[in-house]
C-alpha positions in Angstrom: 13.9 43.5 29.6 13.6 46.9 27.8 12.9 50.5 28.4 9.3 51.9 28.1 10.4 54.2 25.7 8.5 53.0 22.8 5.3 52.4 25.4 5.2 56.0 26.2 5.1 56.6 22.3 2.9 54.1 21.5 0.6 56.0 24.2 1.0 59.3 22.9 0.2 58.1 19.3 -2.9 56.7 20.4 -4.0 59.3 22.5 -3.8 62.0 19.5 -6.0 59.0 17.8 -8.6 59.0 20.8 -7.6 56.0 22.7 -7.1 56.4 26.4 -4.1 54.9 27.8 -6.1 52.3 29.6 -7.4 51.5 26.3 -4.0 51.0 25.0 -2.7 49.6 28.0 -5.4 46.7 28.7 -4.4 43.2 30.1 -0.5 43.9 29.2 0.1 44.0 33.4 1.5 47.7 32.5 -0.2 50.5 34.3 0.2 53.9 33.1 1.3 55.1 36.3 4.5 52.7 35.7 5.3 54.6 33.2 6.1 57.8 34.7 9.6 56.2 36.1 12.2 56.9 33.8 13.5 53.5 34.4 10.5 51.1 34.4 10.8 48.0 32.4 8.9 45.8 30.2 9.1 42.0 28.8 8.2 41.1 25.3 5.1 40.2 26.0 3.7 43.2 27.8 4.8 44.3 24.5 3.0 42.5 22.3 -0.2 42.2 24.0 0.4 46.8 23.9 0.7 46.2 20.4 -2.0 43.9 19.4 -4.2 46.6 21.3 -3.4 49.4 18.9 -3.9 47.0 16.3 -7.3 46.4 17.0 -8.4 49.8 18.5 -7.0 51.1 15.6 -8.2 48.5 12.9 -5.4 49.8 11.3 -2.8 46.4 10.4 0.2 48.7 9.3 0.0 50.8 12.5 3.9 50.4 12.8 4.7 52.6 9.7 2.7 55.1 11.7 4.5 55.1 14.5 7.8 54.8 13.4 7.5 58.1 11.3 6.4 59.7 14.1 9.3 59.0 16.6 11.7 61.6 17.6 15.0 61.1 18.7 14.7 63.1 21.7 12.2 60.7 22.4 15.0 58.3 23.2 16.5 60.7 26.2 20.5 60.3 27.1 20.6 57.4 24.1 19.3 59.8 21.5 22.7 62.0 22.9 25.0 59.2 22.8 23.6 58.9 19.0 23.9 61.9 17.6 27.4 63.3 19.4 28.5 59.8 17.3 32.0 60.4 15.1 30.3 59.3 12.2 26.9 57.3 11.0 28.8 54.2 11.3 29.5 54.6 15.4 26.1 56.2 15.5 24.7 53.0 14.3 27.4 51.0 15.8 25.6 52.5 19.0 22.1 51.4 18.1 23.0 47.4 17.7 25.1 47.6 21.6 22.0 49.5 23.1 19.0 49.9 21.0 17.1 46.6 22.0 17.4 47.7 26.1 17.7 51.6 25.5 14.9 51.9 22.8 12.9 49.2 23.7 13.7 47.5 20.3 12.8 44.0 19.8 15.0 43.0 16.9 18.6 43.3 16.1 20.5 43.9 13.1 23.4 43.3 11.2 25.3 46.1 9.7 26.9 45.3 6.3 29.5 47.3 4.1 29.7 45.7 0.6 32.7 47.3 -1.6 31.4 50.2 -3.8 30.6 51.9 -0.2 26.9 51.4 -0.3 25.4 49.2 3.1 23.0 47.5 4.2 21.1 46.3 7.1 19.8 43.1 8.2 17.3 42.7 10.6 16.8 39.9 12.7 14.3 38.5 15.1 15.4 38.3 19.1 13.3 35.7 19.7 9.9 34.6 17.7 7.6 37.5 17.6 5.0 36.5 15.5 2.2 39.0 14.3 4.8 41.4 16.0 7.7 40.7 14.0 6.0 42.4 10.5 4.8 45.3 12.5 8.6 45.6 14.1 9.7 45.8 10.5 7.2 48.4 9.5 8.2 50.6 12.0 12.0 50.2 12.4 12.2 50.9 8.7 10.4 53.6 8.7 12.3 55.0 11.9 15.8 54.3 10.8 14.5 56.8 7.5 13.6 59.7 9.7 16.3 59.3 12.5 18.9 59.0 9.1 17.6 61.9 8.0 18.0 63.8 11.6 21.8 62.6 11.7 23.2 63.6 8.5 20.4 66.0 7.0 20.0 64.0 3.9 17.3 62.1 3.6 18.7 58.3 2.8 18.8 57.0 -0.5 17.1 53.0 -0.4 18.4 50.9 -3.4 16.6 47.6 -2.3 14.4 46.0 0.6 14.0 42.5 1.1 11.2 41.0 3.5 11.2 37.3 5.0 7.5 37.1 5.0 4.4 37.0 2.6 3.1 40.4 1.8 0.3 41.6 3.7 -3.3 43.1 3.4 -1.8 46.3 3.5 1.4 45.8 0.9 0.0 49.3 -0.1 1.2 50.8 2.4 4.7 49.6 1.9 4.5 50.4 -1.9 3.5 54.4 -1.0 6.7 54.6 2.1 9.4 53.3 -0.1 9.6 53.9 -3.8 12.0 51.3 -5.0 11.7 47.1 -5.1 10.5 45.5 -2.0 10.3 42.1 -2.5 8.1 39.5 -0.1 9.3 36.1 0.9 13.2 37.3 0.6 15.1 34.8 2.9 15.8 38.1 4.7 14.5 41.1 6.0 17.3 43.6 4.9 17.4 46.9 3.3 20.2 48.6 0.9 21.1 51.9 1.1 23.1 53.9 -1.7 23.8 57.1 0.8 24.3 58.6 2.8 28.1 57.1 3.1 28.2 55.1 6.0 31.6 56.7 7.6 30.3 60.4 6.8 31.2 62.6 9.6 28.5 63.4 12.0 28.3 67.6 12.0 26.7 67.1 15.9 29.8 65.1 16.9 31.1 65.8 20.0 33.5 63.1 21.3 33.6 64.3 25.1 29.6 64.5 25.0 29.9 61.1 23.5 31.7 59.4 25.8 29.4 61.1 28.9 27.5 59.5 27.4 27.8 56.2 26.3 29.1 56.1 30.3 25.5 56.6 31.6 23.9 54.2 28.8 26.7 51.8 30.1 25.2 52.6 33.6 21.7 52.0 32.7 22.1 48.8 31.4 23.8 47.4 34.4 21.2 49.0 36.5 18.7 47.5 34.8 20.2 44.0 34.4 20.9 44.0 38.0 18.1 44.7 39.2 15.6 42.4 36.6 14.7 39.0 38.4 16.9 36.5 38.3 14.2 34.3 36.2 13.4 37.0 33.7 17.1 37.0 33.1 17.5 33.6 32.5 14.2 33.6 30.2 16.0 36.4 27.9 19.4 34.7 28.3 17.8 31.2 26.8 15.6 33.4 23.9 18.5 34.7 22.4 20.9 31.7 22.7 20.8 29.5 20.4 19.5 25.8 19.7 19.8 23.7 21.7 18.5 25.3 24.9 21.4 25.8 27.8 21.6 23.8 30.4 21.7 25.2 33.7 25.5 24.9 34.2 25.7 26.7 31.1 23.3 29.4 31.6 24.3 29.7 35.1 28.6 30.5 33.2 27.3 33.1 31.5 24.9 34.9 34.1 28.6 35.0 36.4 26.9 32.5 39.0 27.6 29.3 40.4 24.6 26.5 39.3 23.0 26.3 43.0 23.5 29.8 43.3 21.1 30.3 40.3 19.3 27.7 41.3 18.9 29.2 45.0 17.5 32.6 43.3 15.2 30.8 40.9 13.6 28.8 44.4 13.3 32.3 46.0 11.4 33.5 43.2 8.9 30.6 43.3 10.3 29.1 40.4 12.8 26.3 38.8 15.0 26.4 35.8 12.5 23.7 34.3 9.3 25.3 34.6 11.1 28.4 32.6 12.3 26.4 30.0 8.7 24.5 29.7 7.1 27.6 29.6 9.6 28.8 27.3 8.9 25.7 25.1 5.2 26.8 25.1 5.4 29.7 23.7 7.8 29.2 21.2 5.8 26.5 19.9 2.8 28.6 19.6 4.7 31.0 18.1 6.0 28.9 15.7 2.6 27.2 14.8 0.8 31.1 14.4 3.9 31.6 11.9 3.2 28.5 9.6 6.8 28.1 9.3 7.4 24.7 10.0 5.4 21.9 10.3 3.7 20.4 13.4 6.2 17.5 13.3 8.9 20.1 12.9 7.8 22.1 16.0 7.1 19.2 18.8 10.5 17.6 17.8 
């Protein structure tokens, strides 16, 4: 489950565009009334159905580079603190991988990389299969990361390379008029190197007794949120981001801090079992994977 945060943007966006929230909003269970709690939650596929309605209200297929240029970090409330009272860029971004994907609402993670003449790079990956959703997560997280790097250190970030783990699009363009140097399509990764700023560069907004105020309440929020999720939305995120092969329910049940009929108890209360999540779960990842083209039919039901 994550944050609204980026809903709320997505909304505001759209509405300087001419869309209604409604519009924006349709058939993703989300009303905008929902929104007005600070600590409402969505699931990834509220998500994507939000986004595939911008997409085509818009008719626009690189909407993410739009709004990720347009996001603020004050947009991102006590997180956007946490950030920039950070030591340096390093614990700023540090930050971002711990809380971003709850906090922010992001649906990808990345790994951080420091290679040895001090340049860096980033590596993002995929949560769980996003398909159409993944390219536009791209387009907008590297175009967000640019702005919010140039809010932190007041230098505007110097790219050396990007890399992109899928085909280039209708709208490669677009991509060719954000970033100057090589992007190159069908990289096994989506990464991006960065010559500066330096990644342990002092922060001039640090403030280590803001920070740890902090990071305390984003500590805070989390639990609250993951406490107070269903039991079987849980589970569904705990199996998405575990690896293959899919946890049994002894397994799953270690690492939620329950015993197995304890879990299974909370699953039966919510109308549920753990085999109809993982079925369902199956489902949709197939789909997913058959929409992506990545592997073969054989591949996928096996």
């Amino acid at each position: 489950m994550q944050r609204a945060v980026k809903i709320r943007h997505y909304i505001a966006v759209m509405h300087d565009m001419g869309y209604s929230s409604d519009a924006v909003l349709e058939d993703s269970g989300i009303h905008p009334d929902d929104l007005i709690s600070p600590t409402f939650v969505i699931n990834v596929q509220q998500c994507k159905k939000v986004v595939a309605n911008m997409i085509r209200l818009s008719g626009n297929q690189g909407i993410g580079f739009d709004v990720g240029s347009r996001i603020r970090m004050v947009d991102f409330g006590i997180f956007a603190h946490a950030i920039m009272s950070s030591r340096t860029l390093w614990h700023a971004i540090d930050l971002w991988a711990r809380y971003g994907g709850t906090l922010a609402g992001m649906l990808t993670d990345f790994d951080l990389k420091e290679d040895q003449e001090d340049n860096w790079s980033f590596t993002i990956v995929e949560i769980s299969p996003l398909g159409f959703l993944y390219n536009f997560c791209v387009e907008e997280a590297l175009t967000m990361f640019l702005k919010l790097g140039f809010t932190l250190v007041g230098e505007q970030p110097t790219v050396r390379k990007i890399s992109l783990a899928y085909p280039a699009p209708s709208h490669e363009a677009i991509y060719r008029k954000h970033f100057s140097r090589p992007i190159e399509f069908n990289a096994e990764t989506t990464s991006i190197w960065f010559n500066t700023p330096a990644l342990h560069q002092p922060l001039q907004t640090n403030d280590d007794e803001l920070n740890e105020v902090c990071q305390a309440r984003c500590r805070q929020i989390m639990n609250q949120i993951s406490n107070e999720s269903p039991t079987s939305i849980r589970l569904r995120e705990l199996l998405l981001k575990s690896s293959l092969p899919l946890l049994t329910l002894s397994e799953a049940a270690e690492k939620m801090s329950m015993s197995s009929r304890n879990l299974r108890r909370q699953l039966e209360c919510e109308h549920t079992t753990y085999r109809n999540i993982v079925n369902e779960l199956r489902v949709e990842l197939a789909k997913e994977y058959l929409r992506s083209g990545e592997f073969e039919a054989k591949e996928i039901s096996y």
